[in-house]
C-alpha positions as a LaTeX table, in Angstrom:
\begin{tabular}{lrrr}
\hline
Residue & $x$ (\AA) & $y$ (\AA) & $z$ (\AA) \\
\hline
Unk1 & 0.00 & 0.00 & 0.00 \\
Unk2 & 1.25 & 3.16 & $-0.93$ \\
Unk3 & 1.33 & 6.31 & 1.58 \\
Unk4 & $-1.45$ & 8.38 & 1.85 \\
Unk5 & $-3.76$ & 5.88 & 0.04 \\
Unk6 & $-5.68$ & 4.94 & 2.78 \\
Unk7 & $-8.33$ & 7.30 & 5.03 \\
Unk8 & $-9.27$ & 6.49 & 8.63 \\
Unk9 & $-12.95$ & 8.11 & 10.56 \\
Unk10 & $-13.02$ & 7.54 & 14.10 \\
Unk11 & $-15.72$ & 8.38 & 16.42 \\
Unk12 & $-14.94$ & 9.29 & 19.87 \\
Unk13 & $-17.33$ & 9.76 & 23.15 \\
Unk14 & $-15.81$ & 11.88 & 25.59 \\
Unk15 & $-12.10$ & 10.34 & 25.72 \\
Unk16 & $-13.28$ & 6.77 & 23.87 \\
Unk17 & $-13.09$ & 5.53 & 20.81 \\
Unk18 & $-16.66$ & 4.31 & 19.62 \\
Unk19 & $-16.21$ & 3.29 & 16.25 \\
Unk20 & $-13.84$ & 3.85 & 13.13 \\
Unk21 & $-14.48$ & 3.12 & 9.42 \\
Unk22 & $-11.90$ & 3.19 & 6.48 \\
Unk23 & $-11.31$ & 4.56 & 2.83 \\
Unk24 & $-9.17$ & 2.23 & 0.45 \\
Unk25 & $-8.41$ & 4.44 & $-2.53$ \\
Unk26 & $-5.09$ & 2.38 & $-3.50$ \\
Unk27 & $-7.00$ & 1.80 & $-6.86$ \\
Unk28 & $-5.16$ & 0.40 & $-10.09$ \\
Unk29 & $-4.50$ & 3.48 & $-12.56$ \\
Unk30 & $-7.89$ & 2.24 & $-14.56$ \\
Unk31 & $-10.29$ & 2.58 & $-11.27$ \\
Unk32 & $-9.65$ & 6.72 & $-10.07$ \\
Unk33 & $-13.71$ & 7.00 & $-9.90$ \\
Unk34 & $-14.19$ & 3.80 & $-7.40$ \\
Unk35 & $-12.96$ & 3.50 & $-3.47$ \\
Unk36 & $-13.42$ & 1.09 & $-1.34$ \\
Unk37 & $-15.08$ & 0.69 & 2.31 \\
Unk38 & $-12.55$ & $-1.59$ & 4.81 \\
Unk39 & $-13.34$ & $-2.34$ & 8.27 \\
Unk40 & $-16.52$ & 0.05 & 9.86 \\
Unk41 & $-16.23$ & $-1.20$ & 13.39 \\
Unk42 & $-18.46$ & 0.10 & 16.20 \\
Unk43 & $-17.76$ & $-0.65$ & 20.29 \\
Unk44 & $-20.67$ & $-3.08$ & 21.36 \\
Unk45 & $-21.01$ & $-0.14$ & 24.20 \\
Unk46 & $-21.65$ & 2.26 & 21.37 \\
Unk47 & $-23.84$ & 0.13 & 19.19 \\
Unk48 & $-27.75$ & 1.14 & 18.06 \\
Unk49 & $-26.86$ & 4.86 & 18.70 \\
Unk50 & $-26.31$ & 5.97 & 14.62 \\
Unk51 & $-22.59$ & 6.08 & 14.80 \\
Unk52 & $-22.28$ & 3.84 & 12.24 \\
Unk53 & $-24.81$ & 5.42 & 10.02 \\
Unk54 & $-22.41$ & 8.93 & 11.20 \\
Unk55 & $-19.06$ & 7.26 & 10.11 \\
Unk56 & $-20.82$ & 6.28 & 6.68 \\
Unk57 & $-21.76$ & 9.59 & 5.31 \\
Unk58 & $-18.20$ & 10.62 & 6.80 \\
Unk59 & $-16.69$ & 8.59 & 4.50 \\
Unk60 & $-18.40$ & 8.94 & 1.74 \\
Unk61 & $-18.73$ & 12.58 & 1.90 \\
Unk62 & $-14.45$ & 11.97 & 1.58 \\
Unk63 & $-14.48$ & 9.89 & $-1.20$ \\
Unk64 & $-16.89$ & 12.56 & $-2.87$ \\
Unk65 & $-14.51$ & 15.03 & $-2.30$ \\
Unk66 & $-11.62$ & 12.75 & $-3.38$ \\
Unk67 & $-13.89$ & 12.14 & $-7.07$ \\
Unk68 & $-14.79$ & 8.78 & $-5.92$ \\
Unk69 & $-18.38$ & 8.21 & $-7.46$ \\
Unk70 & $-18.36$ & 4.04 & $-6.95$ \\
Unk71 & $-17.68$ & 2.33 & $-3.13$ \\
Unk72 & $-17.51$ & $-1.27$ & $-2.91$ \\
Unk73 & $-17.21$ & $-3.59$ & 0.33 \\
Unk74 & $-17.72$ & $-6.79$ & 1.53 \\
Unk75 & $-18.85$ & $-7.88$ & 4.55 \\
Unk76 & $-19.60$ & $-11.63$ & 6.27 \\
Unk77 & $-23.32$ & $-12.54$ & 5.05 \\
Unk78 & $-26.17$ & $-12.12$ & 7.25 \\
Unk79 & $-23.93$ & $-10.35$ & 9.78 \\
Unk80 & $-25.68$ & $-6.97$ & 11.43 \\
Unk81 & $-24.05$ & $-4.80$ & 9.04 \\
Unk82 & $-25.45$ & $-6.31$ & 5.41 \\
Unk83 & $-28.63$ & $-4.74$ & 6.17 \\
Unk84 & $-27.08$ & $-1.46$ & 7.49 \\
Unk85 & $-25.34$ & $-1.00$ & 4.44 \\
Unk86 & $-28.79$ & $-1.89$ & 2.11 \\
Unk87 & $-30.62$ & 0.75 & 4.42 \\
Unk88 & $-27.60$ & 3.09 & 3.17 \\
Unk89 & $-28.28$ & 2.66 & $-0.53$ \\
Unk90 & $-25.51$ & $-0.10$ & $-0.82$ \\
Unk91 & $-26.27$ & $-2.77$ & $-3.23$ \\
Unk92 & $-25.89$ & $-6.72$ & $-3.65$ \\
Unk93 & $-24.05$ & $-7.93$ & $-6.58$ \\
Unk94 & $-22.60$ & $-11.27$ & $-5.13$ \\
Unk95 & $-22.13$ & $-13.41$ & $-2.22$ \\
Unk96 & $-18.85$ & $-15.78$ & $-2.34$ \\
Unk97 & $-18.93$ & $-18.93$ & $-0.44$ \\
Unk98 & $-16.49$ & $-19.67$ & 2.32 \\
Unk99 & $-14.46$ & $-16.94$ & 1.84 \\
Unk100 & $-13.22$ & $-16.28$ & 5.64 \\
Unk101 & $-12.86$ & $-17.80$ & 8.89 \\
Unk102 & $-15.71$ & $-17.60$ & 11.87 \\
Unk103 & $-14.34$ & $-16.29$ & 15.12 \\
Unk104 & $-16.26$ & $-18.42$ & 17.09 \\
Unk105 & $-16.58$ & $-21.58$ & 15.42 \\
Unk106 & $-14.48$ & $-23.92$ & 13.35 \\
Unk107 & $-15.96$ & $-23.00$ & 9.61 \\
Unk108 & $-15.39$ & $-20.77$ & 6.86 \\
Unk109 & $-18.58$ & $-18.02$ & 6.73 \\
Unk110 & $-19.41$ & $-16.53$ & 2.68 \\
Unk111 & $-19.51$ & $-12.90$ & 2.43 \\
Unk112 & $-21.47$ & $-10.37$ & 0.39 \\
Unk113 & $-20.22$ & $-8.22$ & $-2.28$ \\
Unk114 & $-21.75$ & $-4.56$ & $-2.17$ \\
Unk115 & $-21.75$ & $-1.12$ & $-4.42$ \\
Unk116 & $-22.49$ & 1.70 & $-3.98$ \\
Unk117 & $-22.63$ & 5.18 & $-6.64$ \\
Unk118 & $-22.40$ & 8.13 & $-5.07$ \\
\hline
\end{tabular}
């Protein structure tokens, strides 16, 4: 990854960190228009209070202003965040079968493919 290619949103309350969400615009030199969303992670103290929804329009008002007008991410299927991201305008294209491991259990979990164009 090359420097400066990567943006980072955190949320704080009072002197915590709540949640943090980041930009991946290390694009190859064909892709300048499309970003993509890595890692939106809230504190299950801070959960159900918008600051995902918050971090969201953060970053994409960035990648707006970076003349990003395409976000993809992924995230583990029918985790809390798939329909998060659909209530955000974020779209389905794909879902790919065993594609990381559960924390919890011994099994591989698929994981959705989203878009969105800003």
């Amino acid at each position: 990854m090359a420097i400066g290619t990567r943006l980072l949103l955190v949320a704080t309350c009072g002197e915590r960190i709540a949640g943090a969400v980041q930009l991946d615009i290390d694009t190859p030199a064909n892709q300048p228009h499309r970003a993509e969303i890595r890692k939106l992670l809230v504190h299950p103290d801070f959960r159900r209070l918008g600051i995902a929804r918050l971090l969201m329009a953060g970053i994409e008002d960035h990648a707006r202003a970076l003349g990003r007008s395409l976000l993809t991410l992924d995230t583990r299927t029918g985790d809390n965040a798939e329909p998060l991201y659909a209530s955000l305008g974020y779209r389905t294209v794909g879902v790919i079968p065993g594609y990381c491991r559960d924390t919890h259990k011994d099994r591989l979990d698929s994981t959705t493919i989203m878009y969105k164009n800003l």
